[in-house]
C-alpha positions as CSV (number, residue, x, y, z in Angstrom):
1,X,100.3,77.3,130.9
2,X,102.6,76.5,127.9
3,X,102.7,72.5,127.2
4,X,105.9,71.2,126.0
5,X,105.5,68.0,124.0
6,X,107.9,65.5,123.9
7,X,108.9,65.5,119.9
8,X,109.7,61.8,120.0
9,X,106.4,60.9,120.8
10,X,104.5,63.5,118.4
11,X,106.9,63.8,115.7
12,X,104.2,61.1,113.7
13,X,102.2,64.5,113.1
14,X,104.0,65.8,110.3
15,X,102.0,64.1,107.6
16,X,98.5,63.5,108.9
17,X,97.5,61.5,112.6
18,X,94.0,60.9,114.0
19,X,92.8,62.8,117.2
20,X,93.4,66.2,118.6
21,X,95.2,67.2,122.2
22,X,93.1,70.3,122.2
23,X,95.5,71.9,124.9
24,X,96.4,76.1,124.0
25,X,100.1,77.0,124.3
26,X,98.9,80.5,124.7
27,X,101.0,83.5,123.3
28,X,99.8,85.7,126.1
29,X,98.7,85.1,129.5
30,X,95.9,86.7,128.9
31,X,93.8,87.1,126.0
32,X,91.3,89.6,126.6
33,X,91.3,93.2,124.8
34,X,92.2,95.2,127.3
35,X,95.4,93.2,128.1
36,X,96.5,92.9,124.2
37,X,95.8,96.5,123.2
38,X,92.9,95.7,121.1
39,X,94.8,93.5,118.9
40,X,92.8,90.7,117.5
41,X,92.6,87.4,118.7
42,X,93.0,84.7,116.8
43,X,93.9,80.6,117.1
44,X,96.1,78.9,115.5
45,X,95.6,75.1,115.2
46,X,99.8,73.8,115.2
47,X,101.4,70.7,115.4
48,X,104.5,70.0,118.1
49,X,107.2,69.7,115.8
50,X,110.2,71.5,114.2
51,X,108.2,72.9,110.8
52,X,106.0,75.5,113.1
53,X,109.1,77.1,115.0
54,X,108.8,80.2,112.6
55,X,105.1,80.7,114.5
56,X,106.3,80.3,117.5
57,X,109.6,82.4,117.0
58,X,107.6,85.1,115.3
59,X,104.7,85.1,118.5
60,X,107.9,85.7,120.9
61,X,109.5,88.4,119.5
62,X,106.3,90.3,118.8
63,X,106.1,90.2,114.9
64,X,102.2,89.3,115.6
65,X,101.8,91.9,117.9
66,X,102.9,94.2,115.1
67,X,100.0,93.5,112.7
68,X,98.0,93.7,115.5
69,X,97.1,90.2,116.2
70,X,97.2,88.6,119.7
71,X,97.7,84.5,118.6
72,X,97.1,81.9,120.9
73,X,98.7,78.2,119.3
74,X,96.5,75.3,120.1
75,X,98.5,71.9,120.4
76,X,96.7,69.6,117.8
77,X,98.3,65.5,116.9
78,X,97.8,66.3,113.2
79,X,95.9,67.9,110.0
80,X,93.2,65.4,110.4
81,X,92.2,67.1,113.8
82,X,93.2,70.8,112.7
83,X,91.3,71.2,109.5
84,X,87.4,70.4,110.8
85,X,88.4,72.7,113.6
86,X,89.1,75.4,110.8
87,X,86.7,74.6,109.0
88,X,83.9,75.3,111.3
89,X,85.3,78.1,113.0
90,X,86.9,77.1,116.1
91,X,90.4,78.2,114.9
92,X,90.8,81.0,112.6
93,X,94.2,79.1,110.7
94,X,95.8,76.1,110.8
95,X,99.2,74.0,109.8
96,X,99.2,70.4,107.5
97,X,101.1,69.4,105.3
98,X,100.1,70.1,101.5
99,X,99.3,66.6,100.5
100,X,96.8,66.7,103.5
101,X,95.5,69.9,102.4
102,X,95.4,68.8,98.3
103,X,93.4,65.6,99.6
104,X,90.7,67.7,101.6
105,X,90.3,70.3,98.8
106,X,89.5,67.4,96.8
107,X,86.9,66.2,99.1
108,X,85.4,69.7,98.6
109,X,86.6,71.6,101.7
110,X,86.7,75.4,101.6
111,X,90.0,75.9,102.3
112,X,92.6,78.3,101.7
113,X,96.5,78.0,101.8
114,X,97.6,82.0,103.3
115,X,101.4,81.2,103.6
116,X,104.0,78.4,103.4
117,X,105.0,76.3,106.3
118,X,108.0,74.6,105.6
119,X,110.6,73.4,102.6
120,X,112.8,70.7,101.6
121,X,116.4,71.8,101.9
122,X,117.1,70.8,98.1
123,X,119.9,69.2,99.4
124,X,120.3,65.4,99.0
125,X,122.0,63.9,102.1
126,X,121.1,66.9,104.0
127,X,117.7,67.4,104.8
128,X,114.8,66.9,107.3
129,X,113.3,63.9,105.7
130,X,114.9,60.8,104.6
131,X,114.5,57.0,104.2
132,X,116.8,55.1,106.4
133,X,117.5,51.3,106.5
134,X,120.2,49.3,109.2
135,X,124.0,50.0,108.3
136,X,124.5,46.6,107.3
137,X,121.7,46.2,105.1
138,X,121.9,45.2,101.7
139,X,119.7,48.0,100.7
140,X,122.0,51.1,99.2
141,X,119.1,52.9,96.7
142,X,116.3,53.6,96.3
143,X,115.6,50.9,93.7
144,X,116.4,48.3,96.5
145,X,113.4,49.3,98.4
146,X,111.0,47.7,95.4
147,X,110.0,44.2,97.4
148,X,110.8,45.3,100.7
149,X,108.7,46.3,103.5
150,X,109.2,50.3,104.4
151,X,107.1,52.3,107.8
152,X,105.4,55.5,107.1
153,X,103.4,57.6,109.7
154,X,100.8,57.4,107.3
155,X,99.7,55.7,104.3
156,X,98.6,57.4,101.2
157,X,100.2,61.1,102.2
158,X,103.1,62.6,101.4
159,X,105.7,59.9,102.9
160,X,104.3,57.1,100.9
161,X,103.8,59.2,97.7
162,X,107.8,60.7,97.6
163,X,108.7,57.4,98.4
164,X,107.7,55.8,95.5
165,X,108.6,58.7,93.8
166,X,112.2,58.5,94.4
167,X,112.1,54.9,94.1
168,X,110.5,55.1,90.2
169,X,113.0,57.7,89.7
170,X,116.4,55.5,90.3
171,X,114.8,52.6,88.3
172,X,112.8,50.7,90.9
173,X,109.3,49.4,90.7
174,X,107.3,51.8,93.2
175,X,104.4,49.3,93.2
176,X,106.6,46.8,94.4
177,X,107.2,48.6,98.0
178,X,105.1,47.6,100.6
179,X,104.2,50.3,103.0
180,X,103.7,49.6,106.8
181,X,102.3,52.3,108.9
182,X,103.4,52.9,111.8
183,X,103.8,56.4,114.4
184,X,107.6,57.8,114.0
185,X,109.0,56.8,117.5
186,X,108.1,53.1,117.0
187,X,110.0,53.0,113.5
188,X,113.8,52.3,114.5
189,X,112.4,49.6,117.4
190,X,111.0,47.9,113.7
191,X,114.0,48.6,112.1
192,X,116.4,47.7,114.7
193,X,113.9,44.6,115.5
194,X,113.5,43.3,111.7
195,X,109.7,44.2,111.5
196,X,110.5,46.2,108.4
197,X,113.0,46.9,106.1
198,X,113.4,50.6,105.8
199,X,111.9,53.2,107.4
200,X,111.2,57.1,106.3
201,X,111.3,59.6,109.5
202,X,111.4,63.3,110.1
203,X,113.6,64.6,111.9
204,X,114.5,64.6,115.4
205,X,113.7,60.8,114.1
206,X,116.5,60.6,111.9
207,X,119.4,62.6,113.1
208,X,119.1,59.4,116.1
209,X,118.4,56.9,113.5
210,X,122.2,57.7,112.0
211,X,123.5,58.4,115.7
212,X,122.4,54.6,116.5
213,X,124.0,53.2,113.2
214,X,121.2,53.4,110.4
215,X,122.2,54.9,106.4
216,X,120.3,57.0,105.0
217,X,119.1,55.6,101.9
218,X,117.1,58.4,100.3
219,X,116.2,62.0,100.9
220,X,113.1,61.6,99.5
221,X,111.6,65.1,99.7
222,X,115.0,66.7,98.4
223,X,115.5,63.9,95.4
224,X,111.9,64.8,94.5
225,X,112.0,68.7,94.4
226,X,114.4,71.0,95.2
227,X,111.8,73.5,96.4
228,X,109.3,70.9,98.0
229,X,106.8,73.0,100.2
230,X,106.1,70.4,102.2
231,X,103.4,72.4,104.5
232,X,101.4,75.5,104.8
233,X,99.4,77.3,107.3
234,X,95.7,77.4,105.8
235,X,91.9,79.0,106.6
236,X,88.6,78.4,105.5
237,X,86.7,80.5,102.8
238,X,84.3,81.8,105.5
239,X,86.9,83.4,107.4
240,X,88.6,84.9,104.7
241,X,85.1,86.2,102.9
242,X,84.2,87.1,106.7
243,X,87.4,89.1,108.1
244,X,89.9,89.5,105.2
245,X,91.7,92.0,106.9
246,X,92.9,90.0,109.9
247,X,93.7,86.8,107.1
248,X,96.0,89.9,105.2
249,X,97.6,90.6,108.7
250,X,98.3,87.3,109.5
251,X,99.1,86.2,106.1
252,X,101.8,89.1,106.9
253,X,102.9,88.2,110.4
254,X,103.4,85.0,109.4
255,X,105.8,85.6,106.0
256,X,108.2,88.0,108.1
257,X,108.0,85.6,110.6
258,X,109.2,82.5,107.9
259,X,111.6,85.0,107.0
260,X,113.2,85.7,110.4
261,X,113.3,82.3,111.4
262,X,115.7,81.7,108.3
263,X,118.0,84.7,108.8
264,X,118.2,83.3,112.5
265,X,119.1,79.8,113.1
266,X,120.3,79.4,116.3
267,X,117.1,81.7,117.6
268,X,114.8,79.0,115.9
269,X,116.4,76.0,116.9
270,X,116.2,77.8,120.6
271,X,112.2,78.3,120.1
272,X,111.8,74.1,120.0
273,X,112.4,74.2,123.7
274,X,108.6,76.2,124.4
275,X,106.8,73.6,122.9
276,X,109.2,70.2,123.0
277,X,111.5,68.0,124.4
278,X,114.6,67.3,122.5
279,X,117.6,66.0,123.1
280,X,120.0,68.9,123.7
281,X,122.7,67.1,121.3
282,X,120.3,65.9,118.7
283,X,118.5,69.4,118.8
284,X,121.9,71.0,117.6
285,X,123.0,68.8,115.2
286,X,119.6,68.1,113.5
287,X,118.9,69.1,110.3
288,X,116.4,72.0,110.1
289,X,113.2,72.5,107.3
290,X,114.1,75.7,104.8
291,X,112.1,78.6,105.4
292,X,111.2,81.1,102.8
293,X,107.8,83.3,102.4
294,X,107.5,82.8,98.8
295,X,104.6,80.9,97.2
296,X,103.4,79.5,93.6
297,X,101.1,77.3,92.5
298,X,103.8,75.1,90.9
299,X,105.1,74.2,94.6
300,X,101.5,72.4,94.9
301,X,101.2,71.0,91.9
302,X,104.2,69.0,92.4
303,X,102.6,66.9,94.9
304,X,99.8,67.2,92.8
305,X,100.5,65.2,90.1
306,X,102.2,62.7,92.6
307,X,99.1,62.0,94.3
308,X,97.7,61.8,90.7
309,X,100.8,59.2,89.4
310,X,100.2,57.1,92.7
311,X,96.1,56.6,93.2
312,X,95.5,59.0,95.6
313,X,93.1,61.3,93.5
314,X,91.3,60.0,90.7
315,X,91.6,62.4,88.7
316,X,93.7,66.2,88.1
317,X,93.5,68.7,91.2
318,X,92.7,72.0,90.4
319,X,95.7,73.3,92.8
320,X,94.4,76.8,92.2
321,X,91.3,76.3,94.6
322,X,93.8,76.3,97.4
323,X,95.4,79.5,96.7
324,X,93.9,83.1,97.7
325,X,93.5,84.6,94.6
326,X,95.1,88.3,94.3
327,X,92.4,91.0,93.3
328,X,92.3,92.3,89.8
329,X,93.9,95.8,89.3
């Protein structure tokens, strides 16, 4: 049976948590060959929240079944739970975000990015991600977070990183911010309560945060790149060396899946009701990831160098090891 999570309590997940709920949100009732048509089965290692509605949009109106792939999603908390469970083989692909994915390619995983998960909307003020503080907070940029106390889902990941990036970037002193981490649905209790500062959520997180009176300070993913990829669906090198054809079909599935989720709003905001709980009013007011198919190394090496400007690799990443590279012709 299907398992709708409740986003408020699993939103965290969009950078990197700790353990995996291991529970399959099948696409099929039943899995076996002679019930898919001989399509392939694979898994698909997800995270409950809004970046993976393309998947799941693209599993119900059959663009999988098109490339001749029957896809069962597996529920996961984070990256840190999805990428062993590619790497030995237990899913075939998985979704993290790309600073997740930089920092375990790093650490000499054999990974490989296939496709794009989710972008930035390049728009400042409108986006999925921002950095919110109370309404009557003295706080109004980004260089008034230096010596302040801000919550992120996760320290040393993407939050923290664009966070100090944004704050360096209107004149602040990103060393001077002090980083609390804490899981999304706890942060505007903090805020509200005076336990810290500022906070930087996702979204359902922060359409409520400005229903319930917070200002959004920064859009950090937007003020950092217009085109931020923020995640990407990934495999390992063995199951690419081992079965490149279904990694090309799924590659595939998933692109024209991207694709139709962006040409069809209203149908992907619909989709979040298979797999979470949102409020009906926040869900339609809420501001959605950008989807596109497209791919380049530069949209890595953005976060890249970030991680390189703020500690977490010592030294360069070779952002090419991610990507599949095209045969010569």
């Amino acid at each position: 049976m299907r398992r709708k999570i409740p986003l408020i309590a699993t939103a965290a997940a969009v950078a990197v948590a700790l353990a995996a709920c291991a529970t399959p949100s099948g696409a099929s009732p039943d899995s076996s060959s002679s019930a898919t048509g001989g399509r392939q089965a694979v898994t698909v290692g997800v995270i409950p929240i809004v970046d993976v509605a393309p998947i799941y949009l693209g599993v119900q109106e059959g663009i999988f079944a098109r490339h001749g792939l029957d896809v069962t999603l597996e529920l996961a908390d984070g990256g840190a739970a999805i990428v062993p469970a590619v790497v030995k083989g237990d899913y075939q692909f998985g979704f993290s975000n790309v600073t997740s994915l930089l920092m375990a390619s790093n650490q000499g995983e054999p990974l490989k990015i296939v496709a794009p998960g989710n972008f930035s909307t390049g728009q400042d003020g409108v986006d999925f991600s921002a950095v919110v503080a109370p309404g009557d907070s003295d706080i109004a940029t980004a260089a008034d977070l230096a010596g302040r106390t801000v919550s992120v889902n996760s320290l040393n990941n993407i939050g923290d990183t664009t966070v100090r990036n944004v704050v360096d970037a209107s004149g602040g002193d990103p060393a001077a911010v002090e980083f609390v981490e804490m899981p999304f649905p706890e942060m505007l209790p903090a805020l509200k309560g005076g336990q810290v500062d500022a906070a930087w959520v996702v979204e359902p997180h922060l359409t409520t945060a400005v229903q319930q009176g917070a200002k959004i300070i920064s859009s950090n993913f937007a003020q950092t790149d217009h085109d931020l990829l923020v995640a990407a669906y990934f495999t390992s090198d063995q199951t690419l060396e081992q079965d490149p054809e279904t990694v090309a079909a799924f590659t595939a599935a998933v692109k024209e899946s991207l694709t139709y989720a962006q040409d069809h709003p209203n149908e992907t905001r619909a989709v979040l009701d298979t797999y979470t709980e949102i409020d009906p009013v926040v869900k339609s007011v809420m501001v959605m990831p950008r989807f596109a198919a497209d791919i380049e190394p530069t949209y890595l090496q953005v976060l890249a160098d970030l991680g390189l400007k703020y500690g977490l690799f010592d030294k360069p990443v070779d952002v090419t090891k991610l990507l599949v590279q095209e045969p010569a012709q």
